[in-house]
Every structure is written in C-alpha cells, then in structure tokens.
N, C-alpha and C positions, 0 to 999 in steps of 0.2 A: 482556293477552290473549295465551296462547300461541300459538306459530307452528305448533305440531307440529300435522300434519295424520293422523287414523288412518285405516289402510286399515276401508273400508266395508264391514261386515259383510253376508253371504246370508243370509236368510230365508227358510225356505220357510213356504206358505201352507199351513194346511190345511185346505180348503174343502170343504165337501160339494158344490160346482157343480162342481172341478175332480174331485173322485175321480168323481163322475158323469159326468163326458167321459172321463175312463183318461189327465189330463193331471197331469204335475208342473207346479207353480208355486211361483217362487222373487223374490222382490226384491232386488234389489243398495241396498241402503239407502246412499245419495249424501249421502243429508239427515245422515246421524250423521259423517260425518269431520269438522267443525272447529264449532262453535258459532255460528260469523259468517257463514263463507264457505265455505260445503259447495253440495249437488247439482251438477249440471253445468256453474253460472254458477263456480266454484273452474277446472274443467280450460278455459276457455273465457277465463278471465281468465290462466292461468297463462304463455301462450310470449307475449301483450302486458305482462303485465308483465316478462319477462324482458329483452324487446326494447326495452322503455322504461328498465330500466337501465343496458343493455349499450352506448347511444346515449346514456347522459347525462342522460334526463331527470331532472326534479325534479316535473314537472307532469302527470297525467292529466288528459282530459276527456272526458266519455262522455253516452251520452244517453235516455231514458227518462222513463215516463209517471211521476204520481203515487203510485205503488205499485208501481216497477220492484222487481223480487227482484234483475236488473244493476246499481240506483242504489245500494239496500244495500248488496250485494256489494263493488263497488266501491268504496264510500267505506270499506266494515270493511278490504279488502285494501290500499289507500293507506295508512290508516292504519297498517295491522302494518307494511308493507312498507315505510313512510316516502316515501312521495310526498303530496304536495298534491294533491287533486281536485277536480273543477269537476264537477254535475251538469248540464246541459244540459234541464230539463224540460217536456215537453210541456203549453202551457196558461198559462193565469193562478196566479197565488201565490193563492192561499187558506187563510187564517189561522182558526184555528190548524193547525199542518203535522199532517198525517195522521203515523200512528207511522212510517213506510214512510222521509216525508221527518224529520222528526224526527231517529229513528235518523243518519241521513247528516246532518244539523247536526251531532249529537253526537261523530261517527267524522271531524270537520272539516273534513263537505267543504263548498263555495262552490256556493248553488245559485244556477240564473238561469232564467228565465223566455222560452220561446218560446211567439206566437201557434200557432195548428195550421199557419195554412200557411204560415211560417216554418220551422215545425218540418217539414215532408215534403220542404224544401227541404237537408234535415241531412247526406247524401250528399254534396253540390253542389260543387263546389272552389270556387266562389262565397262561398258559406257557410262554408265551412272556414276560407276567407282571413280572411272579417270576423272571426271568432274566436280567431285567431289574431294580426292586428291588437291586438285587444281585449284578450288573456290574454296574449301575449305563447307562448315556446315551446312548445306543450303536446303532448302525445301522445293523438292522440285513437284514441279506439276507441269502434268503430261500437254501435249499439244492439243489446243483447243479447250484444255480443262475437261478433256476427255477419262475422267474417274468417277469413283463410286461420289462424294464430293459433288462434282459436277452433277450427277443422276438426282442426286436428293434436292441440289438447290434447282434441278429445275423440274423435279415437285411441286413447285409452290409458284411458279410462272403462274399457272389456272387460277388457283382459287384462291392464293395470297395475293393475285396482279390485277383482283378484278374489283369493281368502284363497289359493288354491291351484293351483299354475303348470298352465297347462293346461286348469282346470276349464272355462272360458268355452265350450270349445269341444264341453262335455256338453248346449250347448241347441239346440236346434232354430230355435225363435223369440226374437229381442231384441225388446220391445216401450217405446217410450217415449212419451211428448209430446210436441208439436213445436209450436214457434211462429217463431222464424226458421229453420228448417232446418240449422241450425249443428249440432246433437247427430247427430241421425237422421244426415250425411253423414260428420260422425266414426266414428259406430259403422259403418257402413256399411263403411270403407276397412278397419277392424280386423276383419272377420269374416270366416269359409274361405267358400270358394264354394258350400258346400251348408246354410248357414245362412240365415237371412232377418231382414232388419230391419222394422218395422213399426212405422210414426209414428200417430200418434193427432193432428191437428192439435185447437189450442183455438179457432181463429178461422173463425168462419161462409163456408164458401166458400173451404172452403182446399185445394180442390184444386191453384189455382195455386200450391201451394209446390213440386208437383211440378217446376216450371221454376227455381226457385231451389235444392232441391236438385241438381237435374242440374248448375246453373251452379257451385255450390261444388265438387262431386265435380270438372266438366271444369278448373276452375281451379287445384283443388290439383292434379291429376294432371298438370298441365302447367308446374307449379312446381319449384322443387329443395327441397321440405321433403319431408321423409321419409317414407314409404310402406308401413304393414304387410303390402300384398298387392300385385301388379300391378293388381288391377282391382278394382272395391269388389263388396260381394255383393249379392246383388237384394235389391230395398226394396220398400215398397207405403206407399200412405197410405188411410188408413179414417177418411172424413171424414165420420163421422155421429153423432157424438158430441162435439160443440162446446155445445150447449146453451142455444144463441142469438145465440155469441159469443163473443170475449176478453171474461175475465171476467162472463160472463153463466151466474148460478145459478139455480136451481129449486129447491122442495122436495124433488125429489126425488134431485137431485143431494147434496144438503145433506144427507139421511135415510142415501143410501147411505155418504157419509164419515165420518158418527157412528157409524154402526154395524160398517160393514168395521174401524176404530181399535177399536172396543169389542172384537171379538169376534178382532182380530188382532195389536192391538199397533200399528200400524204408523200413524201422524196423516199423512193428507192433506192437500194446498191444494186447495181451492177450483176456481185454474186452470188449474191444469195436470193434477198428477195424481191427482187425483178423476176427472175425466174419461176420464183414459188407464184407470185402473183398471177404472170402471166399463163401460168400452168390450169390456175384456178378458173382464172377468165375464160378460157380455151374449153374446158371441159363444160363450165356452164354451155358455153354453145351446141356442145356436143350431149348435153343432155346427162350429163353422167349423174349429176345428183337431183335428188327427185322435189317434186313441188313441194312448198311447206318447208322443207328444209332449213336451217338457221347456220351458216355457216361463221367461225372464226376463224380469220388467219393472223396470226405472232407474225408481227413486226421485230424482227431476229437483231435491229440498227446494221451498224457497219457502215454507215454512212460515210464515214472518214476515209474507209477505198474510194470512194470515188474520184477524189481530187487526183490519187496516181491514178487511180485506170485512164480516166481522163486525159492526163498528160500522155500517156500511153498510147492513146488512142491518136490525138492529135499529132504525134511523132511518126506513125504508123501511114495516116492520110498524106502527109509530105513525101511518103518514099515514091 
C-alpha cells in the first residue's frame, strides 16, 4: 500500500435546499486522500506518530470500541509506517471479528479485550502502568487520537487540506462532526477571527463536549506547540442531530445517506457524517444561516463502519 497521501479535493454541492437559502456549499472531501487512512483520524494520528518515532518507539497502543474508524486507522498507519500495534478493545471478543476488527488482524495489529469498566478506567496512570507492565514499552495514544498531538495535526485540516493557498478563508462557516472534540478545537485554532466553527456532536447529550473542547483549546494554548492564530475563532455545538446516539440510525437517517450519495456523489457513514450532513441540510431549511453565506463541511471518512453497521442493520430487520 502506498504512503502517498493526496491533497483532498473541494466539492461543491448543488442543492436545490442551498440555492433556496442564497447559501454556497462545498465539502473538503478528507475521505479520498489515502485508501486506509484518510478523514481526520490520518491528521489526528500524524504528530503521535511522528513523536513515537522521533522517541524510539517500535510499539503503538491505542484504544477503541468494536468498530473504531481510530482502531482501523491505526492498525493500516502501524502498518505503512512499520510499528507494531496493540488495539485496546472495548468489551468482550466476539467471534467472528466484525470487518472493523478483522481489517486490524490483517494490517497486524495485537487485539486485547477490556471489561466496560476497565475500559472507562483507560486514561488512569493506574491503567496505563498495568499495560505497560504487560506490553512492555508502548506509545500509547489516547482514544480517538484525542491529544494535544491530535489538536495540532488538525490544525492543518483547513489551510494545509485546501487545493488553493488562501481559499479556506472564502468560507464563512466550517461545519464538522464531533465526537471527541479533537477536530472541532483543531479547526478552531486554524480559522481568522470572523469565521465560525460548528460541531455537529453524534453522541446523545453532547452538549458536554463543550467543556472538553474548552479544555483542548486552554491546554494547547498553554503548550509550546505551534499556533495558527493567538486565539481560536468562535465555535458552537448544535446538538440535535445525534439520532439517538453514537451510532444510533433511523430510517430516516439511512434514506437521507442513500440518497444525498445518489444524487451527489459524495458516500456517507452512518456516524458521523450522515448526521453532520444532515443536520446542515435541515438548518438551511430552517433558515439558520444567512444569504451570501459560503458554507464548508469536513468530510471526517469512516466509511469502513459502514460495511458493519450494515450487516447490523440487516440482522436487526430479520428479528
């Protein structure tokens, strides 16, 4: 598998919902640079992988549910990159491995199995130690690629991801998905002060990411890793469009994905952004952003959930 990663092409959208609000609409398509290891979990793995060279390692270990897009990621980028990985998985082993963990057999990574509440204990230096014990010297990185690391490589999402120097800053609104707050506070530090980031959370109840975004932003800005602006740009989260949950689809979520890909090219996940998408679309109806307006939405990938959710789903209809 080659290393070459391509800059991620803009799309614009053309929707009879946006020419009816007077809004342009464009995707920064994240999902097409690399085959393996694209969307945001690529800039999000990239300064922990370099930090894990630059120190010696030979050993990743990282952590995630049954159908992490991070587990994937991670075990495809060990592999190019020539590290050993360790998955860390939420749960019991259940045979046969979903395609999610599968795939990560294949790309060689070492899965292990934690209880749930073992596993909430994953932060812990407690926890860290037994594993470390256990594996011997590993570089661990948090779930999701949820670190200062993560923050800075998705710094560079906007203005390193765009075809043309400058362009990023012809949008008014960045709109993404959020599920650790790691993307949202990257893009965040990278935008001029009269721009706006706008998170889409997927998980029920996610206004409290608001405090974990705050906490990434106050932690990198108090850091020595480098800083596209003195101050990040203002953010919002628009938490009404999760759809029951991480991971949790409808018909109607499901109808919108088939169809938005049919009629635009563009194949959604399920978790992430299907939701952000659809959240986007919704609000144009509703008038929420104003004429003139140039909207971006991050193409976050994850495409690779779908083949489980899918099979999931299909399991699901036969009961």
């Amino acid at each position: 598998m080659s290393l070459t990663f391509l800059p991620p092409p803009l799309q614009q959208i053309n929707s009879e919902i946006a020419r009816y609000a007077g809004v342009d609409l464009y995707v920064l398509r994240l999902d097409l640079m690399h085959p393996l290891v694209n969307g945001n979990k690529w800039f999000k793995l990239k300064y922990n992988l370099l930090e894990a060279k630059e120190k010696n390692f030979t050993t990743l270990l990282t952590f995630g549910g049954a159908y992490s897009n991070h587990i994937y990621a991670t075990a495809a980028a060990g592999n190019l990159f020539g590290f050993r990985t360790i998955g860390v998985i939420r749960g019991e082993e259940r045979l046969p491995l979903n395609p999610t963990l599968s795939f990560a057999v294949q790309q060689g990574m070492q899965l292990v199995y934690l209880n749930r509440e073992m596993y909430r204990q994953r932060n812990t230096p407690t926890l860290q130690e037994y594993l470390r014990q256990r594996f011997g010297e590993v570089f661990i990185i948090p779930e999701g690629g949820s670190n200062l690391n993560g923050v800075r490589g998705c710094t560079e999402i906007i203005d390193h991801a765009m075809p043309t120097a400058g362009y990023a800053y012809a949008f008014n609104h960045i709109c993404v998905a959020c599920g650790t707050a790691t993307t949202i506070a990257g893009i965040a530090l990278s935008l001029h002060e009269d721009q706006r980031a706008i998170a889409f959370p997927v998980l029920k109840n996610g206004a409290f990411l608001a405090q974990e975004i705050e906490s990434l932003l106050t932690n990198y800005l108090t850091s020595d890793l480098p800083i596209p602006y003195s101050s990040p740009a203002s953010w919002e989260l628009v938490c009404d469009y999760h759809f029951g949950g991480y991971a949790k689809v409808n018909n109607e979520l499901i109808l919108f994905s088939q169809q938005f890909t049919q009629e635009h090219d563009v194949p959604l996940d399920y978790v992430y952004t299907a939701k952000m998408f659809y959240g986007v679309m919704d609000l144009l109806k509703q008038r929420f952003f104003c004429k003139g307006d140039r909207l971006l939405l991050v193409h976050t990938g994850g495409l690779q959930g779908n083949v489980g959710m899918e099979e999931k789903l299909q399991r699901f209809s036969k009961i």
